[in-house]
N, C-alpha and C positions, 0 to 999 in steps of 0.2 A: 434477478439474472446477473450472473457474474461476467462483470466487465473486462475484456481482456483490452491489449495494448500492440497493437499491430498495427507496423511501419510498413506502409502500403507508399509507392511512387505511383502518382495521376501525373497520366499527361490532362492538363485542365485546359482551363482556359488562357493562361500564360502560355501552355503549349502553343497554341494556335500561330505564335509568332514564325514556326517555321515551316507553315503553310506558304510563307511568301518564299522571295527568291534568297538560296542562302547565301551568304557570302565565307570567305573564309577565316569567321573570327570565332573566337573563344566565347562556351556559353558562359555563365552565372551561373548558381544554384541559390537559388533563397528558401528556407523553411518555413512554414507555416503552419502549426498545430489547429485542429477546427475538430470540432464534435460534432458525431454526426450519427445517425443513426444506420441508413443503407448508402453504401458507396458504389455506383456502378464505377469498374477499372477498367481503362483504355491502355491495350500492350499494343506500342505503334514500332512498327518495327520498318527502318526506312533504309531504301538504297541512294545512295545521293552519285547522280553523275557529273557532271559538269554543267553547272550555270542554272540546276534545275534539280529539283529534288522530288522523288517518287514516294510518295508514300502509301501505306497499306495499312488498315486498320481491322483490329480483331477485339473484339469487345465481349467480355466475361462481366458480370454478375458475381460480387463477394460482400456478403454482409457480414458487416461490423458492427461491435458499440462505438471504437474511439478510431479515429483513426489518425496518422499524421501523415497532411498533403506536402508535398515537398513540388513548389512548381517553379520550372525552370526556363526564365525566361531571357531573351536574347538584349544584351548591351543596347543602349538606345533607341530599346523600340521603337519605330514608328507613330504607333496608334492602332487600340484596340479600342472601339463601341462596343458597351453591351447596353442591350436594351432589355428591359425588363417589360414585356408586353402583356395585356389584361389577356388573354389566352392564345391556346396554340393554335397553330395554322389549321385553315380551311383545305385551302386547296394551293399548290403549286402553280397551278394551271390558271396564270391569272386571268383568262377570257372566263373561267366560271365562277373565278371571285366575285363574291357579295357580301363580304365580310370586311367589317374593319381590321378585323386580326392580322388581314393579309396585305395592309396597307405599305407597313414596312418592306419585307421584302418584294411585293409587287414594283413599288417604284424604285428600287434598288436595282434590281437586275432586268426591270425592262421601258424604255423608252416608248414617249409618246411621238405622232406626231406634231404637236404644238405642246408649250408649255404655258404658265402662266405666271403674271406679274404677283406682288403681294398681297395684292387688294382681289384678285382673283375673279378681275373685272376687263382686262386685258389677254387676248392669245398674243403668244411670243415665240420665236422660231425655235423649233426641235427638231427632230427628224425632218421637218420640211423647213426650209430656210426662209421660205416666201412663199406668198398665197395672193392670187386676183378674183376678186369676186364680178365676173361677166354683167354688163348691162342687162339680161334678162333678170336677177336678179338671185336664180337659182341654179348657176353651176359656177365652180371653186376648182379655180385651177392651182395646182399645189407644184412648187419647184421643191424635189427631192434632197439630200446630203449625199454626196458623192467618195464620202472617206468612211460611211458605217461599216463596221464587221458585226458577225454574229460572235460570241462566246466560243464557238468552235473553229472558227477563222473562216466562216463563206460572209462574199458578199451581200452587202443588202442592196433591193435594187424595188423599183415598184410591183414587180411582179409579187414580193414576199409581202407589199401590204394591200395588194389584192387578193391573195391566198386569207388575210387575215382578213378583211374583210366580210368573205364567202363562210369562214369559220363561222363569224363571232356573228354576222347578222344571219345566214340563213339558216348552217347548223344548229345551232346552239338557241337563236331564239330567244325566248324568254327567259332561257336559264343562263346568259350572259348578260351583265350590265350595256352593253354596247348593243346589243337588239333593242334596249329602252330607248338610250340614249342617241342613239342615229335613228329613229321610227323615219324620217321624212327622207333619208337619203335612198334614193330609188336606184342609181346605178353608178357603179364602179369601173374606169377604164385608165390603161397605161398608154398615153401617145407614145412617149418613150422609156427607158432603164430608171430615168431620174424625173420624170413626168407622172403627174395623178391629177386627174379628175374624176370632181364628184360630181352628180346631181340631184338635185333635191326636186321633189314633185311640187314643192312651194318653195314660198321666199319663208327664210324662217329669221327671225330678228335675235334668235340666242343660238343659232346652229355654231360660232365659232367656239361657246363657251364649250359645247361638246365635241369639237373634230378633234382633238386628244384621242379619245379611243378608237378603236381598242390597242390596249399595249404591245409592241410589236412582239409576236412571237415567233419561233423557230418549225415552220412545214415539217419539218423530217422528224424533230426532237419530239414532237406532236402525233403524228402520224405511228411513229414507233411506239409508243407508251412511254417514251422514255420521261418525260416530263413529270410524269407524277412523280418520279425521283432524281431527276436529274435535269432542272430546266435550263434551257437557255435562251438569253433574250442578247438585247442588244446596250444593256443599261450599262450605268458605272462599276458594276459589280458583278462578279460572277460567284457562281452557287457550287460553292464546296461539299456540304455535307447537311445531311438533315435528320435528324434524330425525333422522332415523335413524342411529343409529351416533353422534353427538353432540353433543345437548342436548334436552331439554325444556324448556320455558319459560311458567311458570303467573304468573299476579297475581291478589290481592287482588279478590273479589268483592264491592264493593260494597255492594251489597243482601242481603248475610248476615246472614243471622237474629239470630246470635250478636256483637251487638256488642261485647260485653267479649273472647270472645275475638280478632278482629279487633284488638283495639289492643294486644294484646300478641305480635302475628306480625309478622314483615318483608312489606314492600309486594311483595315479588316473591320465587320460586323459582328455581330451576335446576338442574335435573336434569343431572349431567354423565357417561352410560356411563363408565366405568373399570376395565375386566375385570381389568387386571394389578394385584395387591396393590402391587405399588411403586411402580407409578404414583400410587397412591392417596394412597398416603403422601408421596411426594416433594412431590404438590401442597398436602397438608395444611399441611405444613411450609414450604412457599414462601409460604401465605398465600393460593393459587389457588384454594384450597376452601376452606368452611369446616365441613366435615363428610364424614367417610367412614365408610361402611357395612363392615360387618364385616370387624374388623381381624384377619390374621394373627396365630397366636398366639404366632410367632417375637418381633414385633414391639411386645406388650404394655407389656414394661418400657423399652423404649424413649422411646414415645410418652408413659409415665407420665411419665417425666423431662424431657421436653422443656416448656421456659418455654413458658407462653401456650395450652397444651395440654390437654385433659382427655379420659381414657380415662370410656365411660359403658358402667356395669357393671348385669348383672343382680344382683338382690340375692335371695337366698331360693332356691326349686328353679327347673333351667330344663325347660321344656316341648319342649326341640329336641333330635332326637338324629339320628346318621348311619347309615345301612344301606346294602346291597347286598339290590336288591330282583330279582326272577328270574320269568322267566318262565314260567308254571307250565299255560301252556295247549296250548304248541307247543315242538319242540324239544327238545336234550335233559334241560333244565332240567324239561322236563314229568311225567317220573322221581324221584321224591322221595327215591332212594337218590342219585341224581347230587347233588340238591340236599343234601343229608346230607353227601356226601363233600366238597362247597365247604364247608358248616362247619367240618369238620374240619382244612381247607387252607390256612383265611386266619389270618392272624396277628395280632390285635387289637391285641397289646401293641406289636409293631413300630407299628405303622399309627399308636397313641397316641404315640408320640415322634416316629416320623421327622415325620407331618402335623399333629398337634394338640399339638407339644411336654409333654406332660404334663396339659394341662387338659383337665378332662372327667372323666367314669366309664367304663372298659370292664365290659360287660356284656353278655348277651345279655336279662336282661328287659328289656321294653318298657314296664314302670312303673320311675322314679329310686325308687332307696331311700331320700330324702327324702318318700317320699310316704305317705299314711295308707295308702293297696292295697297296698304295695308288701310283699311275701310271695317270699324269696329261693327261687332254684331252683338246681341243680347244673348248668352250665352245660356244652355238651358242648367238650370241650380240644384244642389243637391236637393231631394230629394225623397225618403222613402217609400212615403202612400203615394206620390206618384209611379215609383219603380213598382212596386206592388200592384198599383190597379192595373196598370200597360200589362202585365204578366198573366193575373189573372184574364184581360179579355184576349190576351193571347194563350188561356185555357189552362195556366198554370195554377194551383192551388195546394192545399193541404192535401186532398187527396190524388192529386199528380203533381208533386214534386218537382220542380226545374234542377238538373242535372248538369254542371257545367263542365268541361274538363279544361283545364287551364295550362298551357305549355310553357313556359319559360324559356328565352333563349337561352343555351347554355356557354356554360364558361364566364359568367358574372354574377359575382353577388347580388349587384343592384334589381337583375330582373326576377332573381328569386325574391326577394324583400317586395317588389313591385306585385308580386303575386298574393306572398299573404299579406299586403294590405288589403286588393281587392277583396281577397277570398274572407278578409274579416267586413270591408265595405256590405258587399252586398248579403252575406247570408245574414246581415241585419231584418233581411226580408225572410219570415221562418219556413218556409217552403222552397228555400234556395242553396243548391249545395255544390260546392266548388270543390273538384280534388286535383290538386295539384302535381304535376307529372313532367318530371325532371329528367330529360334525355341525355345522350350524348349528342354530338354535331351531325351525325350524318342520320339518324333519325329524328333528328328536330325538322331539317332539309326535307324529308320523306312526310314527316307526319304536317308539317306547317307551310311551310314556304317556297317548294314545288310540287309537293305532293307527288303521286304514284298514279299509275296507269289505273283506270274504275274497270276492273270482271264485273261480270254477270254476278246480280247477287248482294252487292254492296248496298246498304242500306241507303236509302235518300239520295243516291248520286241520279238518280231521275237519268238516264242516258248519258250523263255529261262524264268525257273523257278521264277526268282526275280528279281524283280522290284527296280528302285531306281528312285527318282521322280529328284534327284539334277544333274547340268551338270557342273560344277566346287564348288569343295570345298575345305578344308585346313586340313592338317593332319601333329602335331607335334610329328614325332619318338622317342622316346625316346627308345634305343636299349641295348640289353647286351646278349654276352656278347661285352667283347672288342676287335672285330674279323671282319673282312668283311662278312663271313657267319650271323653274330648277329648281325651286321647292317640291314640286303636287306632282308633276306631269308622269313620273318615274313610278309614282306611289298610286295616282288614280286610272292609269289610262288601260285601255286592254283594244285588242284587235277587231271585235267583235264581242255579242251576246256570250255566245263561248272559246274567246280567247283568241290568241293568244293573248294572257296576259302579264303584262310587262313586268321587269325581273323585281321590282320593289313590292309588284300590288299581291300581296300575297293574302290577301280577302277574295281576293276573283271579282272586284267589282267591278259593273259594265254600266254608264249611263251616256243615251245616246246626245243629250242635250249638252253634257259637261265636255264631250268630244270636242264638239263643236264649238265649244266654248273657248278649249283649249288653242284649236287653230286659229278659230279669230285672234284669241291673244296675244299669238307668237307673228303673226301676219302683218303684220305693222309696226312701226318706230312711234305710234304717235298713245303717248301712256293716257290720253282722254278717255282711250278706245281700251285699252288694254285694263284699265282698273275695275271698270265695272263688268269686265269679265270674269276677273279673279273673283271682286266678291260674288259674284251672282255663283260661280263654282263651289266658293268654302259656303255658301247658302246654303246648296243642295245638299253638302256633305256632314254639314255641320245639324241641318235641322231637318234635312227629309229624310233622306239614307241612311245616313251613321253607318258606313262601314266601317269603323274606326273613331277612334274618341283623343282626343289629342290632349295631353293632359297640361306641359308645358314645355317652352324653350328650355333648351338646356344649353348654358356653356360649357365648354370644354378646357382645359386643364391636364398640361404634362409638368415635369416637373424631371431638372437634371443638376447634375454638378457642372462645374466652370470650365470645363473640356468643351460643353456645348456652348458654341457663341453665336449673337446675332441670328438666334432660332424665333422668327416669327410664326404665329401662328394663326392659321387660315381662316376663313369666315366659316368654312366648312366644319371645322374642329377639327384638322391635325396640324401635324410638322410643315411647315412648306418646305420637302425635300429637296427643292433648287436652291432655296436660300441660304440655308445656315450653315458655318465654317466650324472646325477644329482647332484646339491647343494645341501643337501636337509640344508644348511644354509641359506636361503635365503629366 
């Protein structure tokens, strides 16, 4: 194909600089040649009034072989982040975020009410400036901020985190992280505009690590639809634009509460989708980013080495670990000798080198042995005339075939690679067949992790409300707080026999003992009491039930240029969004 030579003007991502407020000085123009294959061209065509500038975007499609960017950007910018993220947005709408993808801009543009210190072992005042916990031991009287705006300029007041409350715990249920994580809090009132109390139907010993959620949202922006395109929260940032598949693009809110912090962020974001790890890294390295999310652990010592580069490391225990979670309501994963015989099938220690090079812990318990809980168990070993005989008396054989379907979260290498290991694991066993089935996001959500309303008709759904079409899938925890109640409770608990259940357990698992187990846990400050509750739970999980198979700890690893400074990172595996500062020399 013959290449032509066409001088094309992108507004890029230098444009973005006059998204802020303009002033009246002279641009630049810097040239920059880049080859490229398809160009999407943005004709921004702008009315500038005074002190404020309007802009309007119309967006064409022109494919090219070469092209030349010319991006023109404003005398002394401020500061422009771009982040290079392992995939693109879930949802806008961070009350139904369940997604790490959405981490970034979730904490960007919406405030909690409490934050957290760096050990992520302490609440610290946000939205709420101060907090009394009453001699009964279960209600939390919360003093309000008195200076929050929304994005749109209304004020914030209790009533707007009573609204959110009623969203996120009644509505939304299990398909918001905040139905998980507030299970015990029973009722919600406003004494006054700047007053809130909760109450809790127990004393819970880690309810402060989750009074955070949910992130405060906007009633009206919500109620409209307008949120799936247009959110507004109450955070450091507000939400300019959003383009699917690539880019976000947030700035600097103004009328934010927190002025000190404000002068230690860049004037603008940039969320840039990057599914494929090498892409991530190519652009780090080129200077196109300045920060990428979870780096390959191929590629650690690498990026160590690279001038002008810095790998940001969890320090201490991490809270994030990998499994193979299974469907335990339908199909034949519904069978706990089937689910027994995949324990015995997969092969951890392979799965630890060939995808996570050596870093991490293989294990099956679901407390890290850095932890005060953590009480070792005999883990059951690979395997394959044992996975073979558990199948056979669960009636599997050469002449009835076990059938798997295997789901893959999407948007990362790693969980496709996690898939054909197993699918070469187990069909070690010759009457075992794995096909692996690769979605997008919103039918992974449909077919795995909330699944869909059960008709009349659906095979094996026995009465029960919802439907999930997958019979093993893959679910990376990433937990907080740093507690064995903030590891399990989000990932094992459910409402009932049938449901609800809570937004991590996406197995549908219900046991009435581990319940129990749970609240005693959380019921006390005294860890005598509390240890041998965890293990007697990872017992149940680990060697009677198996709804899920835990393969190992995983750390976690970002990796940026020297723009990002003083970026700690959490026990959870991310950024700690309150702590780390900008060059804006750079």
């Amino acid at each position: 194909m013959r290449k032509n030579r066409i001088r094309e003007i992108l507004v890029g991502l230098g444009a973005l600089a006059l998204l802020g407020t303009l002033a009246c000085t002279a641009t630049q123009e810097v040239v920059k040649e880049v080859e490229v294959e398809k160009v999407v061209t943005q004709e921004v065509v702008k009315e500038v009034e005074v002190e404020k500038v309007i802009t309007q975007e119309v967006i064409k499609e022109v494919e090219v072989d070469r092209v030349v960017v010319q991006e023109i950007e404003k005398p002394a910018d401020p500061g422009l982040l771009r982040v290079g993220n392992n995939g693109d947005i879930s949802f806008l709408d961070s009350h139904r975020s369940q997604s790490g993808h959405d981490v970034w801009h979730g904490s960007m543009l919406f405030d909690t009410l409490v934050f957290y210190d760096r050990t992520y072992t302490t609440a610290i005042p946000g939205l709420a400036t101060g907090w009394t916990l009453q001699p009964n031991g279960t209600t939390y009287d919360f003093t309000l901020r008195q200076d929050v705006v929304y994005h749109n300029g209304e004020p914030w007041t209790s009533a707007d985190r009573l609204w959110n409350y009623d969203r996120c715990i009644v509505a939304l249920k299990e398909k918001s992280r905040c139905g998980t994580t507030l299970l015990d809090v029973k009722e919600w009132s406003a004494p006054g505009p700047y007053e809130l109390r909760l109450e809790l139907d127990k004393f819970n010993v880690v309810f402060m690590f989750h009074a955070g959620n949910p992130r405060e949202m906007n009633k009206g922006n919500v109620e409209s639809g307008d949120v799936d395109t247009n959110p507004i929260g109450t955070g450091a940032y507000r939400f300019v634009e959003y383009i699917p598949g690539d880019r976000l693009v947030m700035e600097k809110f103004v009328n934010y509460w927190d002025k000190g912090f404000l002068a230690i962020r860049p004037e603008r974001a940039v969320i840039l989708p990057m599914p494929e790890t090498q892409t991530r890294i190519a652009a780090l390295k080129a200077g196109e980013i300045d920060l990428m999310t979870d780096v390959p652990f191929n590629a650690l010592e690498d990026l160590d080495d690279t001038d002008g580069l810095q790998l940001l490391r969890q320090t201490g225990i991490t809270m994030s670990y990998m499994t193979f979670i299974m469907n335990t309501r339908e199909g034949p994963m519904a069978d706990v000798r089937v689910r027994k015989a995949m324990q015995h099938a997969v092969n951890k220690e392979a799965m630890h080198n060939v995808i996570w090079f050596g870093h991490g812990e293989v294990d099956c318990n679901l407390i890290p042995s850095k932890m005060w809980a953590y009480t070792p168990i005999t883990c059951p070993e690979r395997d394959i005339s044992a996975a073979a005989a558990l199948l056979n008396e669960a009636g599997y054989n050469a002449g009835n075939p076990l059938k798997i379907k295997y789901i893959p979260e999407p948007n990362n290498e790693m969980f496709v690679k996690m898939g054909e290991v197993f699918k070469q694991n187990v069909e070690e066993i010759d009457f075992v067949d794995v096909e692996i089935e690769v979605v997008d996001t919103a039918t992974w959500l449909d077919k795995v992790w909330f699944g869909v309303e059960a008709v009349d008709g659906w095979p094996n759904h026995e009465g029960k409300i919802i439907h999930k079409e997958y019979d093993i899938g893959d679910a990376w925890y990433t937990r907080w707080p740093p507690d064995p109640d903030g590891l399990m409770q989000s990932v094992l608990r459910a409402g009932s026999e049938n449901g609800p259940y809570l937004g991590n357990n996406g197995m549908r698992y219900y046991n009435a003992e581990v319940e129990e187990l749970f609240d005693l846990g959380k019921s006390t400050l005294d860890k005598a009491v509390r240890k041998p509750a965890y293990a007697r739970i990872v017992d149940i999980v680990v060697n009677e039930d198996v709804p899920l198979i835990k393969i190992q700890s995983m750390p976690r690893f970002y990796a940026a240029n020297m723009k990002v400074r003083n970026a700690p990172m959490t026990p959870n595996g991310y950024l700690d969004f309150r702590a780390w500062d900008y060059d804006f020399s750079r």
